[in-house]
Steps between C-alpha positions, in 0.01 A plus 500: 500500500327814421157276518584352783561786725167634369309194611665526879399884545870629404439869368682488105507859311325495193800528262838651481753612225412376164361169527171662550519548106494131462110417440628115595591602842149648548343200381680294734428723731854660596345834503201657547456714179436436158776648258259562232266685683749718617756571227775339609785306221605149524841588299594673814512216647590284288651493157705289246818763525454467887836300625439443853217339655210695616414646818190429676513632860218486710400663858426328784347593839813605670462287791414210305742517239727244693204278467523504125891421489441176731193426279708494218780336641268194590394500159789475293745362802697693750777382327426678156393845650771757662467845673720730292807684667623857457826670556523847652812685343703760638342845330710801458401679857595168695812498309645786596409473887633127498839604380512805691463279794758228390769772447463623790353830445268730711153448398426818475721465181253278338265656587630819308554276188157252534284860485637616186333181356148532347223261725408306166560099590684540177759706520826390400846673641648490148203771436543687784878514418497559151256749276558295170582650164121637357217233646343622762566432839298623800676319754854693474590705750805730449575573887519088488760527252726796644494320825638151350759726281618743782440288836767220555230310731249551298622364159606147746132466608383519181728297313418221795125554442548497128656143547249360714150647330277284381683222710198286656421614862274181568203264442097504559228332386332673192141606612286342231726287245465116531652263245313225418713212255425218280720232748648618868657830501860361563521333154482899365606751742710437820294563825551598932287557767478873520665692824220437740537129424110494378486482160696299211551775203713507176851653531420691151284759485200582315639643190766218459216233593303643215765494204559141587137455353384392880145589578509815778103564579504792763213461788429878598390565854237802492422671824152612308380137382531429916253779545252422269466119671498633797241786417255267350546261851401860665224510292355123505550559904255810486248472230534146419572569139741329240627752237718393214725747464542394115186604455449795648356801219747729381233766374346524855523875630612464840866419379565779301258731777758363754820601221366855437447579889829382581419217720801280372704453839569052472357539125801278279677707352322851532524587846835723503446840508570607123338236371186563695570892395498385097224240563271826581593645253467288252122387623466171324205319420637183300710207615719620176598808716635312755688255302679816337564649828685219563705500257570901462557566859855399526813805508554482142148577316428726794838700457429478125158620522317270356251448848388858469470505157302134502271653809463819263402309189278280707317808622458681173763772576760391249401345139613154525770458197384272207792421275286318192110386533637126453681490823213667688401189670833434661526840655157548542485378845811711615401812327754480253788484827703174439433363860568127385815310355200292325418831354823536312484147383191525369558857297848318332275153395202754398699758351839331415437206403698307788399142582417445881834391543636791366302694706619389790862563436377877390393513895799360649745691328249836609515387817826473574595831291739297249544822279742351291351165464209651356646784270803315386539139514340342195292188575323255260130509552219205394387730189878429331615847559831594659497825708533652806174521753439909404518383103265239515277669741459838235545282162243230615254791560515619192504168352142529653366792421598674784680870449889477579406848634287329751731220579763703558306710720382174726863367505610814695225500738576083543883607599374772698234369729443111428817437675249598799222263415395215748390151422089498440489176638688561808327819563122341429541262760630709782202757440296189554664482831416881504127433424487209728587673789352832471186326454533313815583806697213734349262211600638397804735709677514390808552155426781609227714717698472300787630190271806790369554612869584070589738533233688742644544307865871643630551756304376797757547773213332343228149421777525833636537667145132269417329577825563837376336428159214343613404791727544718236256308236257482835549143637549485864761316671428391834770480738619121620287327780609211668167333498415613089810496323580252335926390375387693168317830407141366489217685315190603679161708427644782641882478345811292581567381843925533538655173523710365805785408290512857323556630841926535540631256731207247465566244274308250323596229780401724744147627336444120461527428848266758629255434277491106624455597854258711412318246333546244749428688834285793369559875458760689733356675786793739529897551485559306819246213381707524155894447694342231729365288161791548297795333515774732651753444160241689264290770771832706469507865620509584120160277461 
């Protein structure tokens, strides 16, 4: 399906999550870059200890994605392909306002109590409630706790909401998951139409679909793979040109001369604010800057550090840290800064002795901070040894040469900041996305931001926040005319023209309609011209 939607015009990303490791999806072409060329580790995608089946999720132009699903339904049978459903559950907030309002109370009583609970989605009341004897718990809150020990009231709404958390609230559609089975869904999973009557979807969810060994492919809607198609339709339009974006030069200046001037507003990925601030700073001039951008600029490596001290080591203000010559090559490209889960794979094969396999339960159990599972449960590894992860990690090193000194030494900085590192592969093809579309805009701006501005139709904050940004970077937007504009933002010599249906109150039906009159009978003369040709449902006041 991924081929066909590239052979009818459907924008696809060039690779997400780890499958871009997997050289055989690049051959076929899946994605867009090769794995080899770039780094990236097929055991992180794959791997004989691996249990469940892999992940390969792709991006789609997000207002073609739906094209996709039907595509594959038609393929393998509507009957053996199912939207996926997902069930909202009553969080701990919700809770306590629902059984405030079931007893009876004032509101302004759970209101009180629902404030004393931290925002995180995952807060549980049990938390709040109790402080626990020596974990830590940031989500207690001792006024919480007085108030359900000394207030009557209180302790009844909480014991209700305690009852009643986690309790499923209702249904939806999940935004990208589609189940595709070997015979019609209903021999494996039950199925109903969802609540709008539109769609047939599974009455298990993803996770459940998944450990019944069914195949759960997600088709991801991305806002940004809609404005590249419709960027390079701006630009065939007004220079008659055809650009593939896959190959587009990643060493050409203007991208990074774009990054280091701060011209990033509708750039994936690096348009906030603070990244645009570190993107200065950093001043790269290699497609491997971006990719580690990527991956560091997330709230844990920045709250560790590690983007200041990368951008530092980058910029020859910091040595960059070289545990042993023989590893050089794996932290080479980071600057001795474990950016990548790869990375630690690599150093426990290289250094440790771990098979690929191996390796990839050393970066799961890093990722997920399993302390214990690493220092103290003793596992049985493929070299006949039976110890825990931190034994076989230091005696495998010395087994090879390797000082424990130094092993040790790595270990600590592995618990300490490779619980932090991103996916390489993951990261590699978003900063393709990154490349893809600063290039476009550095080239053609007009004809980008016009495409970004379309994407934005109805949402009045988001256009006037880009109107902004273009007249900031020096593009001119012209003001709608009723004989120029067109339904979208349309790119001229001179700038973007603003689009009828970016205008609030004039919708797409409405921007259609004027522009066939105009077309059929000639420009408007003037306002009274405009109400006599238009029909009096759509030449509102508002219009």
């Amino acid at each position: 399906y991924v081929r066909w939607a590239k052979q009818n015009g459907i924008g696809v990303g060039p690779g997400r999550g780890s499958a871009a490791g997997a050289i055989v999806a690049y051959a076929m072409d899946i994605t867009t870059f090769d794995p080899l060329e770039n780094g990236l580790m097929f055991e992180r995608f794959l791997s004989p200890q691996r249990s469940e089946m892999p992940d390969i999720d792709m991006d789609f132009d997000d207002e073609r994605r739906l094209e996709v699903v039907e595509h594959v339904r038609q393929l393998y049978g509507p009957e053996r392909v199912s939207h996926v459903i997902t069930y909202s559950t009553i969080k701990a907030k919700q809770a306590i306002n629902d059984a405030c309002r079931v007893l009876d109370y004032p509101v302004y009583q759970g209101q009180r109590l629902s404030k004393m609970i931290s925002n995180d989605p995952k807060a549980q009341l049990s938390k709040v409630l109790h402080k626990g004897d020596g974990e830590k718990n940031d989500l207690y809150n001792p006024d919480f706790e007085e108030a359900y020990n000394t207030e009557e009231a209180s302790r009844e709404i909480i014991d209700a909401a305690l009852a009643i958390e986690g309790l499923h609230r209702g249904e939806g559609v999940h935004a990208c998951a589609v189940l595709i089975a070997p015979t019609p869904v209903n021999d494996h999973v039950p199925t109903k139409m969802d609540t709008k009557g539109e769609v047939e979807i599974t009455q298990f969810e993803g996770h459940s679909v998944a450990d019944m060994g069914l195949l759960k492919m997600d088709f991801l809607g991305l806002r940004t793979l809609t404005v590249i198609s419709r960027a390079l339709k701006n630009i065939k339009a007004n220079f008659d040109v055809d650009i593939n974006v896959d190959e587009i030069p990643f060493e050409d200046p203007e991208i990074y001369r774009l990054m280091r001037e701060g011209r990033t507003s509708g750039v994936f990925q690096i348009e906030s604010a603070g990244m645009t601030a570190t993107i200065k700073g950093m001043r790269p001039t290699e497609f491997k800057h971006i990719v580690a951008l990527i991956a560091l600029y997330r709230p844990g490596p920045l709250g560790a550090g590690m983007v200041s001290s990368y951008i530092d080591r980058m910029n020859g203000r910091e040595e960059p840290v070289d545990y042993d010559p023989r590893l050089h090559d794996i932290l080479a490209e980071t600057y001795g800064t474990m950016v990548y889960q790869e990375q630690v794979m690599q150093i426990s094969m290289k250094m440790s002795g771990f098979t690929a396999g191996e390796s990839d339960k050393v970066r799961k159990a890093v990722a997920k901070k399993k302390i214990k599972l690493m220092q103290e449960v003793i596992q049985h590894w493929d070299d006949g040894a039976d110890e825990t992860m931190e034994q076989h990690w230091k005696e495998g090193a010395v087994r090879n040469g390797f000082k424990r000194e130094t092993a040790e030494i790595i270990w600590e900085d592995v618990l300490k900041f490779a619980s932090y590192a991103f996916n390489k592969s993951h990261s590699a093809g978003y900063a393709i996305l990154v490349m893809q579309t600063a290039w476009l805009k550095a080239h053609y701006p007009h004809e980008y931001m016009a495409a970004v501005l379309t994407s934005f139709m109805g949402k009045t904050d988001k256009i006037v926040h880009y109107v902004s940004a273009c007249r900031q970077e020096g593009i001119k937007v012209s003001q709608p005319d009723i004989n120029e504009s067109g339904r979208d933002f349309t790119a001229t010599k001179e700038g973007i023209r603003f689009g009828f249906a970016g205008i609030r109150g004039v919708g797409a039906g409405v921007a259609e309609a004027i522009m066939a009159e105009r077309q059929k009978k000639g420009p408007f003369s003037n306002l009274r011209d405009f109400i006599d040709r238009m029909d009096a449902s759509q030449a509102k006041r508002n219009v």
